[in-house]
C-alpha positions, 0 to 999 in steps of 0.5 A: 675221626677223633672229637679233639685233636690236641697239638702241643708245639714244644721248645725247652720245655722238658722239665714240664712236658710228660705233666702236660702230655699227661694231663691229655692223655689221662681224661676220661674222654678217650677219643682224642688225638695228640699232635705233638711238634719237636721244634728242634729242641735242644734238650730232652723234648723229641725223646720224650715225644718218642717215648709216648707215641711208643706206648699210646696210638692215640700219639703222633709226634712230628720232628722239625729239623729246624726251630722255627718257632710256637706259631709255626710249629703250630702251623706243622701240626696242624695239616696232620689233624683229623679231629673234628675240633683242634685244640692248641696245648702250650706245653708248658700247660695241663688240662684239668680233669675232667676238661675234655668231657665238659668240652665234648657236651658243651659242643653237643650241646650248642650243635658243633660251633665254629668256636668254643671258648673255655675257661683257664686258672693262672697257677703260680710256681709258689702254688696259689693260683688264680681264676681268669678275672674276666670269666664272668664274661663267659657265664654271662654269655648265655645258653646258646650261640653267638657272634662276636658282633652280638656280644662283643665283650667275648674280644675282651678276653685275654687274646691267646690261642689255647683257651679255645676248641675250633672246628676244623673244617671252619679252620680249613675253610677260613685258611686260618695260620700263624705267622711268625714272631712274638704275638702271634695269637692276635692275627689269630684270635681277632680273625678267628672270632670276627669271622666266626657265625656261632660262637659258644662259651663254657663257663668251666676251668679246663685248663691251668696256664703255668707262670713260671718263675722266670716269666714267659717269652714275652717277659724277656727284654728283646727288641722282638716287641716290635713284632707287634706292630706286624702282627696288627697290621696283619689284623688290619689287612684280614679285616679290609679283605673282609668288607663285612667287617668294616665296622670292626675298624674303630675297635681294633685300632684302639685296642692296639693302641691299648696293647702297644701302650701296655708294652711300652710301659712294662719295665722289662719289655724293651730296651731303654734306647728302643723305648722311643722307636717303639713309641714313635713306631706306634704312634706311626701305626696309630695315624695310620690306621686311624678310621675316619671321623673315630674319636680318640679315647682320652688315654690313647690321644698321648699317641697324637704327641712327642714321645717326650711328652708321653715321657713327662706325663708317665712321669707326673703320674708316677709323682702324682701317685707318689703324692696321693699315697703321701696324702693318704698316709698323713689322713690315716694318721690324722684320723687315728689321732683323732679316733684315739682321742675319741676313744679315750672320751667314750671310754669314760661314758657307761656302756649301754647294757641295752646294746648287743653287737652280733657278727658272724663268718668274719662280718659275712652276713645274719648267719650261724649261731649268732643269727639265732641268738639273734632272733630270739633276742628279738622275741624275748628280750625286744628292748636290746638293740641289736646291731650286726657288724658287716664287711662291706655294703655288699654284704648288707644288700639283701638284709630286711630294713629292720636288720640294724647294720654297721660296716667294720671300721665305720665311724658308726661301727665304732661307736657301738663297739665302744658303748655295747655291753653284749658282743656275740660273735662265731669268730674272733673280732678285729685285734683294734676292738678294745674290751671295756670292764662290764663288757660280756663276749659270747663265742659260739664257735662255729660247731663241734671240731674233729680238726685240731683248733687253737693253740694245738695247731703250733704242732701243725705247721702246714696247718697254721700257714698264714695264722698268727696262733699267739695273736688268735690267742690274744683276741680269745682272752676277750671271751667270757664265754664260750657256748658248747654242745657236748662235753667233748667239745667243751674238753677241746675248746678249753685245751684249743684256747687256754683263756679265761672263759667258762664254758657253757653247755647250751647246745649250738643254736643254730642247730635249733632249727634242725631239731624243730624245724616244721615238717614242710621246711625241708620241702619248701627249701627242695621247691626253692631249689627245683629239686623234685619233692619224690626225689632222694636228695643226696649232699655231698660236703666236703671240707677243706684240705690244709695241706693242698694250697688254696684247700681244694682237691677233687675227691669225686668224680661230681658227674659220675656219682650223679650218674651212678645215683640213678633216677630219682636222686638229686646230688646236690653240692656245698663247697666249705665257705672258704673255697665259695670264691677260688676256683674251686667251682670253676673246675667244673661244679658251675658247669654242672649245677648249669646243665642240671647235672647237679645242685652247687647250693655252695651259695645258700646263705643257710646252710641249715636250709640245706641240711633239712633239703636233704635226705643223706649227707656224705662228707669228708670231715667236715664239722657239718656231720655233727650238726646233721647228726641232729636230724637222725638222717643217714651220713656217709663219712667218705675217707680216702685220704684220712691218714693224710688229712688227720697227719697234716691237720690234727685231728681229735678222734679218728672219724673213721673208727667212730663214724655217725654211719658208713665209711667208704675209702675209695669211690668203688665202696662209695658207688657200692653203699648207695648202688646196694642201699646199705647206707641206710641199713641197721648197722648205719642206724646203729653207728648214728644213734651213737654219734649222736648221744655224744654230740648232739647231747644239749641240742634239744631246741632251746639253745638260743634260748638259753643263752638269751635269757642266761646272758642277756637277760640274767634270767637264771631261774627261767633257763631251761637246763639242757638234757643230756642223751645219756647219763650226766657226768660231773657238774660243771661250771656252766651248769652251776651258772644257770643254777645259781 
């Protein structure tokens, strides 16, 4: 018998179907089974089934001869199903790669539960999409099994039927069944997870629910919300058949008051002249059903009430809302009155030229090369305050106490932005901050740039999508200067941001740590991690993709290059900081770092610890190459949708034709460089030793030095001049700066 069977009701639902159908079919976990019910469609449906059960065995297709709804054509299925879990697939939905496998090593893993709840992504019709916002309840559930009376938070979870895998035999045992009419996962899930012994979770996104643009069934105005009343007193007469489940009675009474109430107040559920039945009809339900001795939650007593009542307190609370964001507007006024009135008084006072403001990664933290200069801030020039400005006290949670913080848009943030005199930043700050005359703006970038940046990006539609390139623009004209690491880098800032800055060559300073890093660091961060100190340790970046909504694409197989690798590797993964908090690690990376498949080391605040942990870097296009490249350690460059990356976004040199190392364009070449150790051969030591002569050319060490004793200290007889790898070009103004 097979490990799932998949049954997929379906009802007008052609324009998505063969996606939905597909998604099964394609894992790569092959023993399976697929139950697909025609509920009397009217459209192309039953021939599209047809065609699939045709071609693939694995395919049963069942043809009702009358429609009589999603619960019931469940029900048809699921007498046909011989798999050792069933899994229920709306057919407007798909399953993401990969979900099958993490579903079959979850189930081993935990010794074949009765339940297995997984995790879903809502995807949009305009393209975003969006992680279950309760999918901490999952991750926080544990490595074992459960009941629902151990944790109880599992019930929380949106109450639908296709974000679980049930084993068959408990489904048959427990003769659970759908009834009919709108809502009819409740008298479904509630039993289901009440009566479950072991219960497992998986903390993976295996499935993407549609939302689609006209809404789902349950969006329509219909008097069929009125199922819902049925469908709890189903609940209600499973958990009194079951004496055991008793103590279930209080909850479930207040969640259907919560589900009626949350109908009840969606414009587009009832009609207008049903919205006092339905009340009245709840309320009826509420009295009923309400256990003896059981306080009623102060949100739910308005059930205890008339439905005019409820009709009067909605209302105030529309009008008190009303009043509030009112209220709201006129304080926001009043303080910018007030704090331009302000501003106009500190702006006669001098600046304190022993004030320097530092941020990093729009306000994310001590970070990048901000944090260097930081640092050696701190040990040569001690009498310059230095002040970090951060998004949130979140962000400030984990700094050290002598770590001098503000938080953006704070009475404090502002007056140390009014009076510094130094301003150090790796992104460009907030449009609000004004630059006094006397004032001096640092901008480190954030590395060497292969994607196009700037102004060049107004060639590039899909790339700017969401940024203003004029506005950007403006705020780079506070720039005094801008920090470079090699000469191509200073061509490409100063057509990127055609502003008045000079251009610096210091080196990056936060690859300073990479070029002296003592020899233990690397060690000490791999222990850190528990990674194995004889292992190979393989870091696989990959950057962001403009031209995909929301920046992430599975290139690799995670699971299967981790495979491959062998005995004594370790992969470890660091996801572009943009893609550290969509789903992007949901999709199966969390799940695999937990089974120590691999390391997600996606949260490491020092990505510069990260390079040094390991032993070979394969990347996309990530700017990341150029700063390992300091480390003379092997990089493969894995490129199998270049020509799309380099027409979406732009790109200033073709990576693929000047590569620091191998290049592979498909995950066969990849397999194959590592499987015969060429990616550590003469050629990629050749290729290596080229990149860096042109990237790395100022990065020796002393970067944040320089800066520190150029800009902040005016010590330009002290300032150590950067050696070029390879032969000096013309003379440059930065150059000329130091000398002076």
């Amino acid at each position: 018998m097979p490990r799932f069977s998949v049954i997929i009701p379906c009802f007008r639902v052609q324009g998505f179907l063969r996606e939905c159908v597909d998604s099964v079919l394609e894992q790569s976990y092959r023993d399976i089974e697929v139950i697909a019910v025609d509920d009397c469609s009217p459209d192309g449906c039953g021939a599209i089934l047809d065609e699939y059960g045709a071609r693939d065995e694995r395919v049963r297709v069942l043809h009702l001869t009358e429609n009589v709804g999603l619960g019931r054509a469940r029900n048809a299925g699921l007498p046909h199903a011989t798999g050792d879990y069933v899994l229920f697939l709306d057919s407007d939905d798909t399953l993401t790669p990969g979900a099958l496998r993490a579903m079959a090593d979850r189930l081993d893993e935990t010794g074949d539960p009765d339940v297995l709840v997984f995790d879903y992504a809502r995807t949009y019709w305009w393209g975003g999409t969006r992680r279950n916002v309760l999918a901490h309840v999952l991750a926080e559930a544990g490595e074992g099994t459960f009941t629902a009376a151990e944790r109880p938070e599992i019930l929380d979870l949106l109450m639908v039927v296709w974000n679980k895998a049930y084993r068959r035999d408990f489904v048959e045992r427990e003769g659970f069944a759908f009834p009919p009419g709108y809502y009819e996962d409740t008298p479904w899930t509630f039993p289901v997870l009440l009566s479950a012994g072991r219960i497992a979770t998986l903390d993976r996104i295996c499935l993407y629910y549609r939302q689609r643009r006209q809404g789902n069934i349950l969006s329509t105005t219909s008097r069929k919300h009125f199922d819902i009343h049925a469908q709890y007193e189903r609940v209600f007469a499973f958990v009194d058949s079951r004496p055991a489940l008793a103590g279930w009675r209080p909850y479930l009474h207040a969640k259907m008051g919560e589900h009626c109430l949350d109908i009840l107040a969606k414009p587009d559920r009832l009609p207008p002249s049903a919205k006092g039945e339905f009340f009245r009809r709840t309320a009826e339900m509420f009295r009923a059903y309400r256990p003896e001795g059981a306080e009623v939650p102060a949100e739910l007593r308005v059930l205890e009430g008339a439905y005019a009542a409820y009709v009067v307190r909605r209302q105030a609370g529309r009008a008190a809302r009303e009043l509030g964001r009112r209220a709201q507007r006129a304080r926001g006024a009043a303080v910018a009155r007030a704090g331009r009135a302000r501003s106009a008084l500190t702006l006669c006072r001098p600046l304190d030229e022993n004030l320097a403001v530092y941020s990093a990664f729009s306000h994310r933290g001590v970070l990048g090369d901000p944090a260097a200069i930081y640092h050696k801030a701190r040990e040569l020039a001690p009498h310059i305050r230095g002040v970090w400005v951060l998004a949130d006290q979140e962000q400030a949670a984990g700094l050290p106490a002598d770590v001098e913080h503000v938080i953006l848009g704070s009475a404090a943030y502002r007056r140390v932005t009014e009076r510094a005199t130094f301003f150090v930043n790796n992104v460009n700050w907030p449009g609000t901050l004004v630059k006094r005359p006397g004032s001096v703006h640092v901008h480190t970038h954030q590395g060497t740039p292969l994607k196009y940046m700037g102004a060049d990006l107004l060639d590039k539609p899909g790339a700017r999508h969401g940024l203003d390139v004029p506005q950007m623009l403006r705020r780079a004209d506070r720039w005094d200067y801008s920090l470079v690491a090699n000469r191509y880098s200073e061509l490409v800032w100063e057509r990127a941001y055609p502003c008045h800055f000079s251009s610096l060559r210091t080196g990056s300073p936060r690859n300073d740590v990479l070029v002296d890093a003592a020899p233990g660091h690397g060690a000490a961060v791999r222990a850190r991690l528990g990674i194995p100190g004889d292992h190979t340790v393989v870091l696989y970046a990959p950057t962001r993709r403009d031209h995909r909504r929301g920046g992430y694409v599975e290139r690799i197989d995670l699971a299967r290059f981790a495979a491959d690798l062998g005995e004594g590797h370790t992969l470890v993964v660091r996801l572009h900081p943009s893609l550290a908090t969509g789903p992007a690690r949901g999709l199966g990376l969390s799940e695999l770092h937990r089974r120590g498949v691999l390391v997600d080391a996606t949260d490491e605040p020092h990505v510069e610890d990260v390079l040094l942990a390991s032993d070979v870097l394969v990347t996309d296009y990530s700017a990341l190459m150029f700063d390992y490249a300091n480390l003379d350690r092997p990089i493969v460059v894995h490129a199998d949708d270049w020509g799309a990356y380099a027409a979406a976004r732009g790109a200033y040199f073709d990576v693929t034709a000047e590569p620091p190392g191998h290049v592979s364009r498909s995950y066969r070449e990849l397999a194959w460089l590592f499987a015969s150790g060429t990616w550590r051969d003469e050629e990629a030591a050749r290729l290596r030793s080229a990149f860096r002569d042109r990237f790395c050319e100022f990065d020796d060490g002393r970067a944040a030095e320089r800066v520190v004793r150029l800009l902040l200290l005016g010590e330009r007889e002290r300032v150590p001049l950067p050696a070029p790898r390879r032969s000096p070009a013309v003379r440059t103004r930065s150059e000329e700066l130091i000398q002076r």
